[in-house]
Backbone as CSV, one residue per row, in Angstrom:
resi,resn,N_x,N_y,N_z,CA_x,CA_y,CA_z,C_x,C_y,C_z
1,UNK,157.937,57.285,132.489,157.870,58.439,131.619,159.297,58.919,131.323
2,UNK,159.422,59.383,130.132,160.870,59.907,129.739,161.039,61.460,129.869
3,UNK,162.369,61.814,130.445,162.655,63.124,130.778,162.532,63.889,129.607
4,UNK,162.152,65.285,129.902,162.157,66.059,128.817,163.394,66.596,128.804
5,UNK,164.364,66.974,127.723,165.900,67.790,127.569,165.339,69.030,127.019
6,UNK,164.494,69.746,126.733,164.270,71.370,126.285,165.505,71.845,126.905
7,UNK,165.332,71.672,127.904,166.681,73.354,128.518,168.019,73.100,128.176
8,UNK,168.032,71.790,128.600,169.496,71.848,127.998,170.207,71.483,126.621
9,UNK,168.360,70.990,125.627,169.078,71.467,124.041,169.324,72.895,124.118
10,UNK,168.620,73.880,124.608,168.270,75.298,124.330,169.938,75.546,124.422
11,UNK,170.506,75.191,125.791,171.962,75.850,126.005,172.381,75.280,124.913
12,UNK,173.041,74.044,124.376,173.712,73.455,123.334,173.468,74.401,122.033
13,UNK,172.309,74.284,121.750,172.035,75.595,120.705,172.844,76.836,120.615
14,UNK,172.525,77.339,121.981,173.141,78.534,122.327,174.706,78.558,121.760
15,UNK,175.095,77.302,121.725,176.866,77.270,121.965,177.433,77.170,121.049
16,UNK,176.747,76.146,120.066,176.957,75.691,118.717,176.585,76.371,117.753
17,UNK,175.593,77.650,117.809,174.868,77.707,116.902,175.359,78.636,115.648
18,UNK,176.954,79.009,116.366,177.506,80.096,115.541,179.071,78.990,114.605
19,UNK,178.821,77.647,115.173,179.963,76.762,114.413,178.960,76.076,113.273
20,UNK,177.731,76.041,113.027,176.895,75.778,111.496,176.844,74.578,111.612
21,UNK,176.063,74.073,110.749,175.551,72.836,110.316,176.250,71.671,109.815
22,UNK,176.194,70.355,109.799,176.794,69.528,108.774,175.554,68.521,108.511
23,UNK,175.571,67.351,107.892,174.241,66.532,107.733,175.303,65.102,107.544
24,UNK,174.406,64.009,108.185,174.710,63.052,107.968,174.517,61.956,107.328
25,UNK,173.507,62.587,106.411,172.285,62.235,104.704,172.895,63.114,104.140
26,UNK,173.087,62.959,102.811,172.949,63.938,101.199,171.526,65.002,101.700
27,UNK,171.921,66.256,101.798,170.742,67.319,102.105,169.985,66.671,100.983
28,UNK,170.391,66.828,99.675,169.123,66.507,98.635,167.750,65.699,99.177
29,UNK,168.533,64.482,99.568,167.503,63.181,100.324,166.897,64.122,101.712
30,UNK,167.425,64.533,102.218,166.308,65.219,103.324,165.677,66.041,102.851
31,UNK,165.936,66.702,102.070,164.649,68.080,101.475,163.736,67.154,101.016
32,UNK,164.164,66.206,100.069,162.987,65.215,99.304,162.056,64.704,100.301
33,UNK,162.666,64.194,101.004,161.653,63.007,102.050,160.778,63.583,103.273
34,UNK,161.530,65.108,103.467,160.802,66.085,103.784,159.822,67.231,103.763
35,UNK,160.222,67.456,102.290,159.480,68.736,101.684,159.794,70.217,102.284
36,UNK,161.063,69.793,102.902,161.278,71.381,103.481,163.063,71.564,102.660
37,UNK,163.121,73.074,102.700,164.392,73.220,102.214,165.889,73.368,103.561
38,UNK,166.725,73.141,102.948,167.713,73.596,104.481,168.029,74.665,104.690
39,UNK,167.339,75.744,104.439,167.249,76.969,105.049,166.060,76.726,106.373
40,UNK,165.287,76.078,106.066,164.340,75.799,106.770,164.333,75.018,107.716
41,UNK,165.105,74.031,107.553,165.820,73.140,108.273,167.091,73.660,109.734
42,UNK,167.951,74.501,109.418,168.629,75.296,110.108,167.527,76.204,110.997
43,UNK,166.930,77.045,110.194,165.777,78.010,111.156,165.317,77.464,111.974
44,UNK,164.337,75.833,111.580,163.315,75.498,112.699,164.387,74.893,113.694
45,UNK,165.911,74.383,113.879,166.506,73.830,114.852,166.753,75.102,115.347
46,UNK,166.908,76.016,115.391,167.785,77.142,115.865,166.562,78.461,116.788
47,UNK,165.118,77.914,116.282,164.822,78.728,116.671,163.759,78.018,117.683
48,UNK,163.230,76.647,117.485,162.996,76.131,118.209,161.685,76.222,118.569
49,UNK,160.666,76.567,117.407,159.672,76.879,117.600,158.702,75.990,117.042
50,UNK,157.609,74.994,117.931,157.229,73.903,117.608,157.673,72.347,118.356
51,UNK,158.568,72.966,119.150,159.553,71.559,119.800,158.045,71.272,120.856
52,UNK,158.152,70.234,120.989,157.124,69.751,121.677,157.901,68.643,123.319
53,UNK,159.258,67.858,122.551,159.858,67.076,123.240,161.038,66.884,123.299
54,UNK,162.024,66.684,123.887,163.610,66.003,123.518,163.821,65.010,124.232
55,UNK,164.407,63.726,123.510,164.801,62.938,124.055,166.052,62.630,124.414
56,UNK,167.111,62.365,125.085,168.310,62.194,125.101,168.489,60.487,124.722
57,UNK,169.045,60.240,123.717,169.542,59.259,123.578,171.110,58.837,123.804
58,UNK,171.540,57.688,124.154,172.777,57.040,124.055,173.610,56.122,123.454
59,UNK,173.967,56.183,122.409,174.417,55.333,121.226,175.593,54.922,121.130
60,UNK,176.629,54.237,121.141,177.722,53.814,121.493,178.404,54.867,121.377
61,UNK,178.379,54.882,122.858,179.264,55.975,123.472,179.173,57.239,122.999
62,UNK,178.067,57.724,122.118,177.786,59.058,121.255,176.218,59.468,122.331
63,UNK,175.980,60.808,122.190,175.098,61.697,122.674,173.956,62.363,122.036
64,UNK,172.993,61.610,121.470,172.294,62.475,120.482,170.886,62.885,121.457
65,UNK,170.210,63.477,120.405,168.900,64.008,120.885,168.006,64.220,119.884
66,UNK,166.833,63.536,120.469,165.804,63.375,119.078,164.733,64.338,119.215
67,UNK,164.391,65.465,118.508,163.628,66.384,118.442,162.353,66.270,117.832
68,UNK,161.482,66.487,118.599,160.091,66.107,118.051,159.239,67.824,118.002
69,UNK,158.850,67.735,116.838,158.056,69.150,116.452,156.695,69.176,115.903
70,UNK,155.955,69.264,116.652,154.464,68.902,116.736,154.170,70.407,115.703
71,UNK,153.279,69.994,114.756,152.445,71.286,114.191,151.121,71.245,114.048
72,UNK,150.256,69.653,114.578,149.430,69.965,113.786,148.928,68.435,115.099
73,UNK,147.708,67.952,115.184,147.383,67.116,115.758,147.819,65.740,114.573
74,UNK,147.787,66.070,113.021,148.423,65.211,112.325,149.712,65.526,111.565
75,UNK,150.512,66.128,111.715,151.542,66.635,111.098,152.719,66.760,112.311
76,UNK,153.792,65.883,111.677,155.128,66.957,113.018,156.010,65.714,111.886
77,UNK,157.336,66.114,112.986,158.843,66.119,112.468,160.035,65.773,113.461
78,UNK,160.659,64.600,113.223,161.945,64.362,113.944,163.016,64.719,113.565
79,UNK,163.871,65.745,114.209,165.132,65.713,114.122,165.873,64.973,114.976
80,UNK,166.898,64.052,114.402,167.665,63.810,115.221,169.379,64.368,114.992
81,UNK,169.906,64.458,116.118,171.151,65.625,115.839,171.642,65.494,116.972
82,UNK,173.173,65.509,117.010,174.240,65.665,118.265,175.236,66.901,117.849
83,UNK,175.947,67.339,118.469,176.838,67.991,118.584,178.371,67.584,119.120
84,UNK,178.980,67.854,117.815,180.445,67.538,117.996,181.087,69.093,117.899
85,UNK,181.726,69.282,117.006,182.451,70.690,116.457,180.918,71.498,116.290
86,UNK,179.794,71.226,115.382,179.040,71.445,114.584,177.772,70.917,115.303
87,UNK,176.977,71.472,114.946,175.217,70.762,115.143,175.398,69.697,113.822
88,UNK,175.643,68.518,114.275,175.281,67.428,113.364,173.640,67.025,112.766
89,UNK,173.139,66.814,111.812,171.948,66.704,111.737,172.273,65.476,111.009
90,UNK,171.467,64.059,112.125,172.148,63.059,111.884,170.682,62.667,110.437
91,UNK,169.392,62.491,110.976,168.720,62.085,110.182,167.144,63.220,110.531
92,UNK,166.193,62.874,109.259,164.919,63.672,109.826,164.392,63.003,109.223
93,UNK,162.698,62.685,109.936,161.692,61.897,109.780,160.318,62.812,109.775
94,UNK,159.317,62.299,108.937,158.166,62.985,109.512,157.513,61.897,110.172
95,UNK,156.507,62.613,110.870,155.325,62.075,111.748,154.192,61.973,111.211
96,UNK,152.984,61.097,111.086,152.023,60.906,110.709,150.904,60.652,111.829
97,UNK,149.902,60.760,111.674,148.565,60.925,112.631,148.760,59.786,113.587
98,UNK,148.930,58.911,113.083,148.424,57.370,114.093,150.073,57.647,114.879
99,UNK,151.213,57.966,114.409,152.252,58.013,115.406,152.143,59.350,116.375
100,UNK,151.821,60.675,115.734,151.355,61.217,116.991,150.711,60.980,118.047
101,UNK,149.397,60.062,117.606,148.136,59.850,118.514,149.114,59.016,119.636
102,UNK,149.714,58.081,119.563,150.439,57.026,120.144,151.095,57.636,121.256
103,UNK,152.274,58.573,120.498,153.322,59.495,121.406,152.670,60.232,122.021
104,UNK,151.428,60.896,122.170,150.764,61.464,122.871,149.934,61.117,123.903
105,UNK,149.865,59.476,124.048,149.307,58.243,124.998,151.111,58.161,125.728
106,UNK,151.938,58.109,125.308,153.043,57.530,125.479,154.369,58.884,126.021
107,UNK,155.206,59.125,124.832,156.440,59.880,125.229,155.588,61.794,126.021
108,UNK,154.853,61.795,125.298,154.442,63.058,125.386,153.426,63.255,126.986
109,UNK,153.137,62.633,127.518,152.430,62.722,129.014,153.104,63.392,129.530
110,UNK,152.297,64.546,130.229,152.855,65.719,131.391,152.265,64.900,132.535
């Protein structure tokens, strides 16, 4: 089973959250492929409501963390994002039914 990071995105949040955003997509392409705007985008990382999981990942020699935001038994949302200067928001994905059902056999077990 994979560790959950909640607490210690929460601190990172805490630290970063007053040095702002950058994206590592054209925002345009994430609002599109998302349907959310980046006002919305900033709010739901910052406020953290809906997080269901964090993963810590390790990527050459970089630190990210992939945020999973459950809303719905068929609906949720990946952020993935590290922190350098800035809350980087590297990429965002949505979730669809058959990948929840899965992660919920799988990453998501208490």
């Amino acid at each position: 089973m994979i560790k959950n990071y909640i607490e210690e995105l929460r601190i990172l949040i805490e630290k970063y959250k007053d040095k702002g955003f950058e994206y590592g997509k054209p925002i345009e392409y994430l609002e599109f492929r998302n349907s959310i705007s980046k006002e919305e985008i900033e709010k739901e990382i910052l406020s953290l409501e809906n997080l269901e999981f964090v993963e810590k990942q390790f990527i050459e020699e970089d630190t990210r963390y992939a945020l999973y935001y459950i809303y719905s038994g068929s609906r949720g949302r990946v952020y993935v994002i590290r922190f350098i200067d800035k809350i980087r928001i590297i990429t965002i994905y949505p979730l669809g039914r058959v990948t929840l059902k899965g992660y919920k056999k799988g990453k998501f077990k208490k």
